[in-house]
C-alpha positions as MATLAB code, in Angstrom:
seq = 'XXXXXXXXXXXXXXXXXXXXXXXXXXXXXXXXXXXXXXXXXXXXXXXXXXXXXXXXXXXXXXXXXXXXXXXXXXXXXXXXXXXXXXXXXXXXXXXXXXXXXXXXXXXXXXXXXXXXXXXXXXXXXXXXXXXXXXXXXXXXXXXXXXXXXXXXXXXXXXXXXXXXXXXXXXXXXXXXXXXXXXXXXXXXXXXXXXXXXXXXXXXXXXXXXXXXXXXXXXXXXXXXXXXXXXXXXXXXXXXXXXXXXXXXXXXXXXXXXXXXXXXXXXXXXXXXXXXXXXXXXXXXXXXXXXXXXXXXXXXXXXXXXXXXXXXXXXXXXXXXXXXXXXXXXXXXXXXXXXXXXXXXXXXXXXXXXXXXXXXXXXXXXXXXXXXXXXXXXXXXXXXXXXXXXXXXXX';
ca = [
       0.000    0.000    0.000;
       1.468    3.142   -1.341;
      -0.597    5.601    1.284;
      -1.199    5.237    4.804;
      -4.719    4.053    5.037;
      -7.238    5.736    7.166;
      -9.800    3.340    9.114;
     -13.211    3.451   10.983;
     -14.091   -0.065   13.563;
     -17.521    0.221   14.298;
     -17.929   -2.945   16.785;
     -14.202   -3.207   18.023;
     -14.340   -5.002   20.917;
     -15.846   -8.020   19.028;
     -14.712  -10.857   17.589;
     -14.024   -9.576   14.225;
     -13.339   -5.834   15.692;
     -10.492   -7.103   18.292;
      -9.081   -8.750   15.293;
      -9.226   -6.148   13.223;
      -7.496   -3.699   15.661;
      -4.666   -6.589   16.123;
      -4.181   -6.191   12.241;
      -3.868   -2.901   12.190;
      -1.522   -2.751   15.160;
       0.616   -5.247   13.634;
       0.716   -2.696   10.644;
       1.366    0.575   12.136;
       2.464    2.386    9.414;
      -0.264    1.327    6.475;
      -2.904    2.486    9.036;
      -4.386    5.495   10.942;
      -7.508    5.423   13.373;
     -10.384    8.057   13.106;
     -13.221    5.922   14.952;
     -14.084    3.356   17.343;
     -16.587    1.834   18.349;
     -18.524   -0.479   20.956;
     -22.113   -1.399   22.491;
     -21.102   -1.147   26.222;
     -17.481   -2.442   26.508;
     -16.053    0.636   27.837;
     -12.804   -0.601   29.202;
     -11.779   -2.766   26.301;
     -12.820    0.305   23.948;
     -10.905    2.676   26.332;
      -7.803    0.316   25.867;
      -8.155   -0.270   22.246;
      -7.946    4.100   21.748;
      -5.424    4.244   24.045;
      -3.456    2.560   21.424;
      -4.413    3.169   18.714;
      -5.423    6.865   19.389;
      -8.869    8.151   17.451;
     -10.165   11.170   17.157;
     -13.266    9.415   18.599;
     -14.457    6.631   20.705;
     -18.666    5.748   20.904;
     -20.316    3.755   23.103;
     -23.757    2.589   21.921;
     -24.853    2.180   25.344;
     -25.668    6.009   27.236;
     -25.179    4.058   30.676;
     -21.510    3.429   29.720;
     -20.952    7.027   28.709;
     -19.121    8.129   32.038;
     -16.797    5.198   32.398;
     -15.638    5.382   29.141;
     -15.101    9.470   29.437;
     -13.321    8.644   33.023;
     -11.213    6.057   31.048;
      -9.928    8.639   28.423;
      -9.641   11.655   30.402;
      -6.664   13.493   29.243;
      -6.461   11.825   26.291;
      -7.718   14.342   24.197;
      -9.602   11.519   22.580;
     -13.736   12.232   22.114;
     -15.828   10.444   23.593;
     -19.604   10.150   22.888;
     -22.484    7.880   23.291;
     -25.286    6.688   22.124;
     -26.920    5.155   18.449;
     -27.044    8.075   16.486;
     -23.431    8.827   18.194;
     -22.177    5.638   16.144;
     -23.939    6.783   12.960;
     -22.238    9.696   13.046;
     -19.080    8.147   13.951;
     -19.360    6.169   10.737;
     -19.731    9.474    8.939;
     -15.926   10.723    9.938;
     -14.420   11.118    6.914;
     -11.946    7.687    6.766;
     -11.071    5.369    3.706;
     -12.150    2.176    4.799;
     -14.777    1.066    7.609;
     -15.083   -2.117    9.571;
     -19.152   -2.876    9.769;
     -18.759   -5.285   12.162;
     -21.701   -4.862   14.579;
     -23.819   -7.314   15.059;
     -27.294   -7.758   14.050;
     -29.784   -5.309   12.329;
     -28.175   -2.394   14.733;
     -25.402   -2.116   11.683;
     -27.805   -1.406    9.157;
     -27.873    2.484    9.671;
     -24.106    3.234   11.050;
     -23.294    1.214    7.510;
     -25.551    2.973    5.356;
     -24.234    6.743    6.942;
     -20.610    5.181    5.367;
     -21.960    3.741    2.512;
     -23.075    7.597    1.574;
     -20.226    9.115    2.006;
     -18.524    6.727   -0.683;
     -16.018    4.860    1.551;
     -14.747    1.461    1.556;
     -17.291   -1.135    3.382;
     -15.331   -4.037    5.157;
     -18.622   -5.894    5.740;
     -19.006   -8.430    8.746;
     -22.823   -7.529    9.169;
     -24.656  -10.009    7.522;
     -28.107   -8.544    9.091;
     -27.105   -5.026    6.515;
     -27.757   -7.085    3.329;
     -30.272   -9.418    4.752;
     -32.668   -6.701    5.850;
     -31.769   -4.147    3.422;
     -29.779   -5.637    0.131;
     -31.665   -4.459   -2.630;
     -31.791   -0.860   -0.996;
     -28.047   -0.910    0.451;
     -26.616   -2.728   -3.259;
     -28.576   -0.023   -4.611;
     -27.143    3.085   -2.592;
     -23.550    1.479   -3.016;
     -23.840    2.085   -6.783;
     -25.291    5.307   -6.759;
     -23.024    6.750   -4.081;
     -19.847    4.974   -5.518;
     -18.903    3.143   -2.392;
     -17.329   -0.368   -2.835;
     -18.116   -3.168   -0.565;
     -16.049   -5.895    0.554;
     -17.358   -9.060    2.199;
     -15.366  -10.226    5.247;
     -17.665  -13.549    5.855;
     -15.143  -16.119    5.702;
     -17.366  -17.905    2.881;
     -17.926  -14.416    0.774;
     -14.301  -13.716    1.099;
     -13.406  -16.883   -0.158;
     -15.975  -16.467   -3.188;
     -15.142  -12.622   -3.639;
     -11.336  -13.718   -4.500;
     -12.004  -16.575   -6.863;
     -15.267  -15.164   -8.617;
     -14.944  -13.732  -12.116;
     -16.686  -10.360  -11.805;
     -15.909   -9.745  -15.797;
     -17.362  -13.149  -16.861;
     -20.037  -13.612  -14.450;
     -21.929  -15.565  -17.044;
     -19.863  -18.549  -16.868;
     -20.561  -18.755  -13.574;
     -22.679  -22.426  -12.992;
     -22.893  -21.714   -9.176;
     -21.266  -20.995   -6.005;
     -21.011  -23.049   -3.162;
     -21.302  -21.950    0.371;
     -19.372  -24.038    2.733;
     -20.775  -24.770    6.810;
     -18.879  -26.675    9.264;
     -22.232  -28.049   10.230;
     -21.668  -26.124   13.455;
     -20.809  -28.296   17.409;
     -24.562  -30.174   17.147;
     -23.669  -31.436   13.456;
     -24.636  -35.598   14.381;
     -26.856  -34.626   17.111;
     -30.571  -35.984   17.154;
     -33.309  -33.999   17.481;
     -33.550  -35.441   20.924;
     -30.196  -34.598   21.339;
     -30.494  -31.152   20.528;
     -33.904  -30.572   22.528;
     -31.461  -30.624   25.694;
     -28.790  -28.602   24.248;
     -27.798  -25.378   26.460;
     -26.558  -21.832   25.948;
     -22.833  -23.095   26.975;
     -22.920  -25.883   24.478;
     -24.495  -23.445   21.889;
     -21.989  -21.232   21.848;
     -19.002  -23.462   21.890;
     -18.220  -24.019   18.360;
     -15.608  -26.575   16.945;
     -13.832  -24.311   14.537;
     -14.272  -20.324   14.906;
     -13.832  -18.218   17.918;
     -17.018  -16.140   17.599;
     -19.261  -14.054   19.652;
     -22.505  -15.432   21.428;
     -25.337  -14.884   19.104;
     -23.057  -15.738   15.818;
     -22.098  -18.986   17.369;
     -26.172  -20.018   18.026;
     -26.673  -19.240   14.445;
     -23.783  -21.695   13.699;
     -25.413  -24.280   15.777;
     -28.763  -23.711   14.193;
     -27.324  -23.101   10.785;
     -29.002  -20.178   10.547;
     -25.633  -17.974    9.941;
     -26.010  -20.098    6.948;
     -29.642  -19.003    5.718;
     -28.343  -15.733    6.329;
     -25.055  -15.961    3.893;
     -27.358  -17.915    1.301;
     -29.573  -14.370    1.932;
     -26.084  -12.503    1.758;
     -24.755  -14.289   -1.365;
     -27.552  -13.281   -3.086;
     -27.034   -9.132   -2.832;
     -23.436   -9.739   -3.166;
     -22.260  -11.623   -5.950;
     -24.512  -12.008   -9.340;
     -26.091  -15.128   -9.761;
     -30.018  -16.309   -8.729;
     -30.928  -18.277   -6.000;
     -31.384  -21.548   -7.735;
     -27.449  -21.346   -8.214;
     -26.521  -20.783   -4.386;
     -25.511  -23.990   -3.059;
     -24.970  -25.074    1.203;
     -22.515  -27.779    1.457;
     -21.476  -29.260    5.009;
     -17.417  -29.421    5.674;
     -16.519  -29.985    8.767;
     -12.949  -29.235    8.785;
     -13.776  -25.712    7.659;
     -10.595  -25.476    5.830;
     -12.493  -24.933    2.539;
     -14.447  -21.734    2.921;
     -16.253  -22.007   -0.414;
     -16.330  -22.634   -3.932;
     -17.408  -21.237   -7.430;
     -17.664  -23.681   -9.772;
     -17.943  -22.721  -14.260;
     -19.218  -23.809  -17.226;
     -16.541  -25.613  -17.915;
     -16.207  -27.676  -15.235;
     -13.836  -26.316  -13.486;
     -14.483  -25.436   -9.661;
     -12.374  -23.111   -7.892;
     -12.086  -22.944   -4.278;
     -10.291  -20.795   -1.548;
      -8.380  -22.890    1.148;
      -7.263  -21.621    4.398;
      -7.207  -22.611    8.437;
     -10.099  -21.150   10.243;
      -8.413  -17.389   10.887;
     -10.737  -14.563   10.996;
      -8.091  -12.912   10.629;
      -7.172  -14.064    7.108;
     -10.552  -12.499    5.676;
     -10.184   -8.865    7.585;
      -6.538   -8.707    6.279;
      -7.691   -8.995    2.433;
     -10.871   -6.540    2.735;
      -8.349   -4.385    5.107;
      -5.221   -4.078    2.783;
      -7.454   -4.506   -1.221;
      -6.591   -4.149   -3.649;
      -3.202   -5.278   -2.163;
      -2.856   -7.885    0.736;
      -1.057   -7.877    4.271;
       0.916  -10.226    5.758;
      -0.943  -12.253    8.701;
       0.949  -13.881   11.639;
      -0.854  -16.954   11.438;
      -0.281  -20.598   11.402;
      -0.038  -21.536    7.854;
      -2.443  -24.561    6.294;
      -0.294  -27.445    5.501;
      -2.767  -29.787    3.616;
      -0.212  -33.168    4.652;
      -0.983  -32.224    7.941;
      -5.095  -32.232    7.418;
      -5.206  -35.344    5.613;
      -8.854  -35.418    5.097;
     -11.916  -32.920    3.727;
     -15.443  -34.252    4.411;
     -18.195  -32.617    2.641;
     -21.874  -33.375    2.979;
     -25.422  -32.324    1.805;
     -27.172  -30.563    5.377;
     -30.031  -32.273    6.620;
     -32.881  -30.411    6.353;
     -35.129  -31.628    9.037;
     -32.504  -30.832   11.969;
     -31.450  -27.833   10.364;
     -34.425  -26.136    9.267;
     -33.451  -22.664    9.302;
     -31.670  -23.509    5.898;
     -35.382  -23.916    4.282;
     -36.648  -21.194    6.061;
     -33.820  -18.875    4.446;
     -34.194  -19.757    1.341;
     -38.218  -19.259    1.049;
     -37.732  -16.177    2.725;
     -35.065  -15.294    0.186;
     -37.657  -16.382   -2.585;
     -40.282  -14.292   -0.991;
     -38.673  -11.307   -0.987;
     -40.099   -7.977    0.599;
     -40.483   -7.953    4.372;
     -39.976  -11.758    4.657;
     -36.052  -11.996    5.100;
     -36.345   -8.717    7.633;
     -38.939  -11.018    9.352;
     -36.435  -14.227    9.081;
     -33.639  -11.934   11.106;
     -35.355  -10.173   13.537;
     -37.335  -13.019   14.791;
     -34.454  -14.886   15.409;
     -32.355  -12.603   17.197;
     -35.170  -12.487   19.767;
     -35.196  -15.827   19.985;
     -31.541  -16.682   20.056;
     -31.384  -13.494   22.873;
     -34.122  -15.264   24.658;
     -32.525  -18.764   24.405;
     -28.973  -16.900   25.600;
     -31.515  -16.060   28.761;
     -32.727  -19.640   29.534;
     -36.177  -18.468   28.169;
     -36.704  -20.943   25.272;
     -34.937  -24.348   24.272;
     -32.366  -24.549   21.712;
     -35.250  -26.643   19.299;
     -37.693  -23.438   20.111;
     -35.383  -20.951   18.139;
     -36.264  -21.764   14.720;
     -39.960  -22.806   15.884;
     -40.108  -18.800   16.987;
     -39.071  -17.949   13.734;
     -41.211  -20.369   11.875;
     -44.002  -18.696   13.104;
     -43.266  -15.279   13.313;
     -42.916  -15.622    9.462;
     -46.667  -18.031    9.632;
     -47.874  -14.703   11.263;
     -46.539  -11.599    9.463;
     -48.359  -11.617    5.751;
     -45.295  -10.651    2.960;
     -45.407   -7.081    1.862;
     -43.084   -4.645   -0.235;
     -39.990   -3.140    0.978;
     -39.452    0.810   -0.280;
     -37.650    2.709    2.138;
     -35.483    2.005    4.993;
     -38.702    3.249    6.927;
     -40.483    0.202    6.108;
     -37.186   -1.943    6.660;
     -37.494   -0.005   10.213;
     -41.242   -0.847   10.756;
     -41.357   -4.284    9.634;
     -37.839   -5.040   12.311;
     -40.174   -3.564   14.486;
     -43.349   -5.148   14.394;
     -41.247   -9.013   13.768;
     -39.556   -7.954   16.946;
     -42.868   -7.733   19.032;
     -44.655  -10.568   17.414;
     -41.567  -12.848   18.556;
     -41.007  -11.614   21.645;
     -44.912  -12.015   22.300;
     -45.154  -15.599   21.217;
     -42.604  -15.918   23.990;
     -43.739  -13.473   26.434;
     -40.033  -12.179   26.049;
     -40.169   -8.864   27.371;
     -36.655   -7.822   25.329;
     -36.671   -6.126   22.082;
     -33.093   -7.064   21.461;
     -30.413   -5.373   19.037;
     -32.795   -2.970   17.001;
     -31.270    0.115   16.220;
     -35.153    1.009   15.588;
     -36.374    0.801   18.880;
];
């Protein structure tokens, strides 16, 4: 990289921020800081600007406003709080921003970069499942550029042929089939939060590691996959791998399939969106395919994993459907987190919050914003949850 690089974390102190900020700290001189943020973690966030100096550190939550200010006294660093706080943190003027908060409360600190034309490192699946047609749609007309940092649409992102898209036959989406894989049904009825979040591959936050174990992180990248690369549904495919050393596959008209190999590193995906067009060096153990001995791959079964089919009509629907699909379940995933609901219940909560809510047409980011809204209520009734979780709506 021929210029220092100026860069925006919105979510730092999670998995895929913490990383990020270790890449960037490993490259001191590519990078420079103008944002950080975090939903309440104000002493991690107070450490990470310490370091890495901002002009300004946000903390979603209002109530963790004074320890963070306390924390970065002197600094010189500012500190502010609140949601529209991050939004406008995302609007500092920096080349490249990290949207790596998680769930629908990305969808308008993403959109406020998106506008000002920068470059979207994009770990927010919820963005493009609530709002693709509407975000792909502002990306093009505000010349932004948008770069996946999914593992999966990283690994299709570097081997896809943008310029020949037609000879595309399909792309494959790999899952590691997540830690309940060759449970029963039985078996997974007694499943609990610890297990849940305890996956066999990734280090990943709470509610991204229930979606793994319900394979609904993968109805969401099917979702994803659709916005981001161009091909139709029919020619998204879900393959199980276990070893998760493949992270996915587009396979040609001719035959040929092309895939994009690697150990299960986060970090390996931020470091390509972080350094493109050019890539950084990662400190990381390095895949040695003597050493694996063995890829697995099989079809998912769709009566344990459900939230597959659920993804995919939703993705057929259209409209309000897929902002249905991702609101209900972070309600329910929230409420299973809580002890509220059974592991089994998740995707029964989102069955029928989508049985409840008729389809309708999605125009604005107002209805995108109402319909969260509504799913929200109608899944946290069925429950009697009393938490309207991670809605930057609310």
């Amino acid at each position: 990289m021929s210029a220092r690089r100026s860069i925006s974390i919105l979510g730092s102190t999670g998995s895929v921020g913490t990383n990020t900020v270790s890449l960037i700290e490993d490259h001191p001189d590519s990078f420079s800081v103008t944002a950080l943020t975090a939903n309440r973690n104000a002493v991690l966030l107070a450490e990470q600007a310490r370091r890495l100096r901002p002009q300004l550190a946000v903390v979603a939550d209002p109530a963790a406003y004074a320890e963070l200010k306390t924390l970065l006294a002197g600094t010189g660093i500012e500190v502010a709080a609140g949601e529209e706080a991050v939004v406008e943190a995302a609007r500092l003027d920096s080349d490249w921003l990290m949207a790596a908060i998680v769930g629908a409360a990305g969808l308008k600190p993403t959109l406020a970069a998106v506008e000002r034309g920068a470059i979207i490192g994009l770990a927010n699946k919820e963005c493009l499942v609530c709002a693709g047609a509407l975000m792909m749609a502002e990306i093009e007309r505000c010349g932004s550029r948008l770069l996946p940092v999914d593992s999966e649409h990283s690994a299709i992102f570097q081997v896809f042929d943008f310029d020949n898209a037609d000879k595309v036959d399909r792309i494959i989406l790999t899952a590691s089939g997540g830690p309940f894989r060759c449970f029963s049904r039985d078996q997974m009825a007694a499943v609990t939060p610890a297990q849940a979040v305890a996956h066999p591959n990734w280090d990943m936050g709470a509610k991204i590691s229930v979606d793994s174990a319900t394979m609904m992180n993968k109805g969401l990248e099917l979702i994803e996959a659709f916005h981001l690369f161009p091909v139709t549904a029919e020619q998204i495919e879900i393959v199980v791998h276990p070893q998760s050393v493949i992270h996915s596959l587009v396979a040609y008209v001719d035959g040929s399939v092309l895939a994009q190999l690697g150990l299960p590193d986060m970090r390996t995906p931020i470091a390509y969106a972080l350094g493109w067009p050019h890539r950084l060096a990662v400190p990381s153990i390095r895949l040695r395919l003597t050493e694996i001995s063995q890829l697995t791959f099989e079809s998912p079964d769709p009566e344990r994993f459900p939230a597959l089919r659920l993804a995919r009509a939703a993705l057929q629907s259209g409209g309000s459907a897929p902002i249905v699909l991702n609101a209900a379940n972070e309600i329910a995933v929230d409420a299973f987190l809580n002890g509220i609901i059974g592991f089994l219940d998740i995707l029964a909560v989102v069955e029928e919050t989508l049985n409840r809510m008729p389809g309708r047409a999605v125009q604005s980011l107002d209805d995108v914003s109402a319909i969260d809204r509504e799913a929200r209520r109608a899944a946290a009734q069925l429950i009697a949850y009393p938490r309207t979780v991670n809605s930057c709506y609310a």
